[in-house]
TIPALUM-238797 format. One record per atom (N, C-alpha, C, CB): x, y, z; residue in three letters. Coordinates in steps of 0.05 Angstrom, whole numbers, padded with zeros to 5 digits, always signed. Glycine has a CB too. Example, Ala and Ser with C-alpha at 12.3 -4.5 7.8 and 13.67 -1.06 7.14 Angstrom:
+00264-00114+00156ALA
+00246-00090+00156ALA
+00264-00066+00156ALA
+00226-00089+00181ALA
+00257-00045+00142SER
+00273-00021+00143SER
+00258+00001+00157SER
+00282-00012+00114SER
This chain:
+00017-00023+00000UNK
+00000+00000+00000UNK
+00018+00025+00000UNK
-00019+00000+00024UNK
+00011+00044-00017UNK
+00026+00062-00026UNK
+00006+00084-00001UNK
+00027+00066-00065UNK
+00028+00109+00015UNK
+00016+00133+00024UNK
+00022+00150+00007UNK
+00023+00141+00048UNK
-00001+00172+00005UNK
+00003+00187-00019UNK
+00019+00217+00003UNK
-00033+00193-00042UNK
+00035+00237+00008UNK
+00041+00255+00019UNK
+00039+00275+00010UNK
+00056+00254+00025UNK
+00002+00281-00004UNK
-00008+00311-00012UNK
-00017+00320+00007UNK
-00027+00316-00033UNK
-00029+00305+00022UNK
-00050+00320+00042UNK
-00038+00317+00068UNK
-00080+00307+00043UNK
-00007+00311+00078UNK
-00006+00318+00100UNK
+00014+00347+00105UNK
+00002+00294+00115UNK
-00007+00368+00096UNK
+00004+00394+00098UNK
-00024+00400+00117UNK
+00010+00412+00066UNK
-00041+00382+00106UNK
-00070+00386+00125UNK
-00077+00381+00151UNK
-00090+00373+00116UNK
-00073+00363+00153UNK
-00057+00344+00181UNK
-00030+00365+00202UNK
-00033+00310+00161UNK
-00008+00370+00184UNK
+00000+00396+00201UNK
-00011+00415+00213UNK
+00013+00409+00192UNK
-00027+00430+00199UNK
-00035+00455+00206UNK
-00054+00454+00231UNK
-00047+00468+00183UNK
-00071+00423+00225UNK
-00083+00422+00244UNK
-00072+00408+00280UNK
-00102+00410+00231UNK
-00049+00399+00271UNK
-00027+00384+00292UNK
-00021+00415+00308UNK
+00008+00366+00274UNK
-00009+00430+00288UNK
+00001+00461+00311UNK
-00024+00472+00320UNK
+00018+00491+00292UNK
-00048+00471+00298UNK
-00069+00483+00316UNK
-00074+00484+00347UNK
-00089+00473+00308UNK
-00073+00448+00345UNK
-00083+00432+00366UNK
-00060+00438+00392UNK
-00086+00397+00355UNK
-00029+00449+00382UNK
-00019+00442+00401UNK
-00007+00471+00413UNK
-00002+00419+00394UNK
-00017+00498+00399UNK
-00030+00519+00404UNK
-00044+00523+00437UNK
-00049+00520+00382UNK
-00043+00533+00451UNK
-00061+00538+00476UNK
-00083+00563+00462UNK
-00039+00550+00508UNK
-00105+00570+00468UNK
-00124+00580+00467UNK
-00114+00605+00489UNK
-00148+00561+00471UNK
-00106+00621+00480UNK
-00099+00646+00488UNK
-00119+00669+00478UNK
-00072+00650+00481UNK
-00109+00698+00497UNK
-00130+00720+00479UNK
-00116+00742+00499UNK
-00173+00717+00480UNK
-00098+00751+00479UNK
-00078+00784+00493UNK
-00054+00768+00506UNK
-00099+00809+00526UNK
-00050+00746+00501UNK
-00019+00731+00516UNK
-00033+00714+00540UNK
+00009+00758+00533UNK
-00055+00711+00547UNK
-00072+00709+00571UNK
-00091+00683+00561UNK
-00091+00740+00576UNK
-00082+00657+00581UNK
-00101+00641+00584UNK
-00131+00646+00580UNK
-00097+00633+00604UNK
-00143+00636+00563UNK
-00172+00639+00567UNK
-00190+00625+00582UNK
-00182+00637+00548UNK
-00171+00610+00604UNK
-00195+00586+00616UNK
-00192+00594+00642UNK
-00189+00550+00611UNK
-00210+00587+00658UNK
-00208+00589+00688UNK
-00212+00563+00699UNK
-00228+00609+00701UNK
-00213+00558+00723UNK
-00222+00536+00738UNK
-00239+00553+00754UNK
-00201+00516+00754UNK
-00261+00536+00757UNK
-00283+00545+00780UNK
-00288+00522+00796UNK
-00312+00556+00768UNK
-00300+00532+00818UNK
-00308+00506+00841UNK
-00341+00514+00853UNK
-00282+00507+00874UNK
-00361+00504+00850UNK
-00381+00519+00858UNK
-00398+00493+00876UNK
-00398+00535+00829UNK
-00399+00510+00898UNK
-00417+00485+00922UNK
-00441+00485+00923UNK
-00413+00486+00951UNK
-00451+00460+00921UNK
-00481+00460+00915UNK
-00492+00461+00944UNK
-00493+00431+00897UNK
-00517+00470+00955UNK
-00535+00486+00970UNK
-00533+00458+00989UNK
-00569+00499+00955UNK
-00535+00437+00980UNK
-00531+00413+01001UNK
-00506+00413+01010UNK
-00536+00386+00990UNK
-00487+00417+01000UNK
-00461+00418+01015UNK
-00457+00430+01026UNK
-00442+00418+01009UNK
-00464+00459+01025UNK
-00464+00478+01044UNK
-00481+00470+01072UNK
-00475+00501+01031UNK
-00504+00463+01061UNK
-00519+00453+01095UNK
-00502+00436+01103UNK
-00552+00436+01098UNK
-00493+00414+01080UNK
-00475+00397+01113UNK
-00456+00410+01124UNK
-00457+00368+01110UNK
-00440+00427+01107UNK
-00420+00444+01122UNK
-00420+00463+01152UNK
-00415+00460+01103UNK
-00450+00462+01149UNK
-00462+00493+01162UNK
-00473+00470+01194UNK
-00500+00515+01133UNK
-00484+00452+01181UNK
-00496+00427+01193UNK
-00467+00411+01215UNK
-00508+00405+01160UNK
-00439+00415+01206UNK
-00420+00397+01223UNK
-00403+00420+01244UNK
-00395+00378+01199UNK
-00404+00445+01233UNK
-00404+00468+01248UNK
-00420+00473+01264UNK
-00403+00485+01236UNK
-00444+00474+01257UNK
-00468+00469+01292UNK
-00468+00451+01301UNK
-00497+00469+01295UNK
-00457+00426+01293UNK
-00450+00404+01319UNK
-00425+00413+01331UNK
-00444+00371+01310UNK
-00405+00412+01328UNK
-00383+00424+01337UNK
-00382+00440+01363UNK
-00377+00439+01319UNK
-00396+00466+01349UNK
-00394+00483+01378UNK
-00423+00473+01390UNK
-00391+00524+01374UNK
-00441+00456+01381UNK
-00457+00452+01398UNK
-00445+00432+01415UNK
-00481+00446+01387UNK
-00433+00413+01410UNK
-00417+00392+01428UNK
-00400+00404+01448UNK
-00400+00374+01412UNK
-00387+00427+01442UNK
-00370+00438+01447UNK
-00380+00456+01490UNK
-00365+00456+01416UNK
-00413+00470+01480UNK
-00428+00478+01496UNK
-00435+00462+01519UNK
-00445+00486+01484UNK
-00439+00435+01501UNK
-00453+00416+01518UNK
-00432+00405+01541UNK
-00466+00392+01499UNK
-00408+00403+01527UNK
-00383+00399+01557UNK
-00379+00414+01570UNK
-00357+00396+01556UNK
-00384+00443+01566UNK
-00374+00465+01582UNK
-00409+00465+01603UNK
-00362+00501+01558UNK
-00429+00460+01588UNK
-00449+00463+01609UNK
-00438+00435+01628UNK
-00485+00462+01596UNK
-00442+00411+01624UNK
-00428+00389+01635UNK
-00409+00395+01665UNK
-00410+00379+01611UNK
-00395+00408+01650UNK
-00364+00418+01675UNK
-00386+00433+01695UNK
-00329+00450+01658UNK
-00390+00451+01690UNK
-00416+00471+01704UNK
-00431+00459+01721UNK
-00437+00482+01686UNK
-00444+00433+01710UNK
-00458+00428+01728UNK
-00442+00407+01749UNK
-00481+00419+01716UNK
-00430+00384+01733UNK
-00414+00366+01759UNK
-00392+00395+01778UNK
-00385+00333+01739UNK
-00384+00412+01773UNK
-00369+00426+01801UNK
-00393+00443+01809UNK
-00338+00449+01795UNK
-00412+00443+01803UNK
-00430+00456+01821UNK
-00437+00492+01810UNK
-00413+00453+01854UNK
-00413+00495+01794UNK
-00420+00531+01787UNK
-00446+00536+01773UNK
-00397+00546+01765UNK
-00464+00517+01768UNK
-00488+00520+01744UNK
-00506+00519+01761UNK
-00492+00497+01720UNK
-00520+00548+01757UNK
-00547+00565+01767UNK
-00565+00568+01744UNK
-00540+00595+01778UNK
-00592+00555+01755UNK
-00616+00558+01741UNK
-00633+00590+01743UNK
-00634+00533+01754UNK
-00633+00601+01730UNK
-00647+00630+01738UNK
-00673+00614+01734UNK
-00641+00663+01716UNK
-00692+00611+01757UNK
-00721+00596+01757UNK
-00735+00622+01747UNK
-00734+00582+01790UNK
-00735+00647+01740UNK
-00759+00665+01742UNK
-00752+00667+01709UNK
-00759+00697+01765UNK
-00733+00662+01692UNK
-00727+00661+01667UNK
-00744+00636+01651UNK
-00696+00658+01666UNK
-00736+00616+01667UNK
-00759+00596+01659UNK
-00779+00597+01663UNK
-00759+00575+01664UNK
-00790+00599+01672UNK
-00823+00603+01681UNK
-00829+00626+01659UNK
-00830+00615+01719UNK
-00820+00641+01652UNK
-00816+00663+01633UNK
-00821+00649+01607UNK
-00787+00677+01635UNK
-00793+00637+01604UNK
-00796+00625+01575UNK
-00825+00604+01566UNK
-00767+00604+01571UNK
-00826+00588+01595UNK
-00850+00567+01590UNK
-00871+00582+01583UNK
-00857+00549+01615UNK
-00872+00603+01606UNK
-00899+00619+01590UNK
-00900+00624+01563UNK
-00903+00646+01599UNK
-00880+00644+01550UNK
-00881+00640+01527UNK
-00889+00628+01504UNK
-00873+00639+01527UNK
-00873+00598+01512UNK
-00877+00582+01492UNK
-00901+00570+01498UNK
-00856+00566+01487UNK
-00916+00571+01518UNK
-00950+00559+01510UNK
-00977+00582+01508UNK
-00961+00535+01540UNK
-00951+00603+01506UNK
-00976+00620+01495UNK
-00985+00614+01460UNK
-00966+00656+01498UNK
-00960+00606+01456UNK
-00973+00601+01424UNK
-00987+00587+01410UNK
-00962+00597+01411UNK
């Protein structure tokens, strides 16, 4: 089988094309982006309120086994009201 070598002038042009970067003013034209979808964000948002909520829950903990943890009773009775007024 004979190659005929008319047409690889066609084949070049498109070899440098290809091996060309896509520039515009000396300047990459591409970016990378990263964009977080609305669920990832809640879990994000979601492992951060466990955190310092865990975090609360030991420091109330300490509070109460040494004894420094005071109930303001007239605050509750307050809040309870509140919440069955609704």
């Amino acid at each position: 089988m004979k190659v005929n070598h008319i047409n690889l002038n066609a084949i070049n042009v498109y070899r440098t094309q290809a091996a060309k970067p896509n520039t515009a003013n000396g300047k990459a034209s591409f970016k990378d982006t990263l964009e977080i979808s609305t669920k990832a964000q809640q879990m994000q948002s979601t492992k951060t309120y466990a955190q310092h909520r865990s975090e609360k829950v030991a420091e109330l903990k300490q509070q109460v086994n040494s004894g420094e943890y005071k109930v303001d009773a007239k605050k509750v009775a307050e809040d309870m009201l509140n919440y069955y007024r609704l």
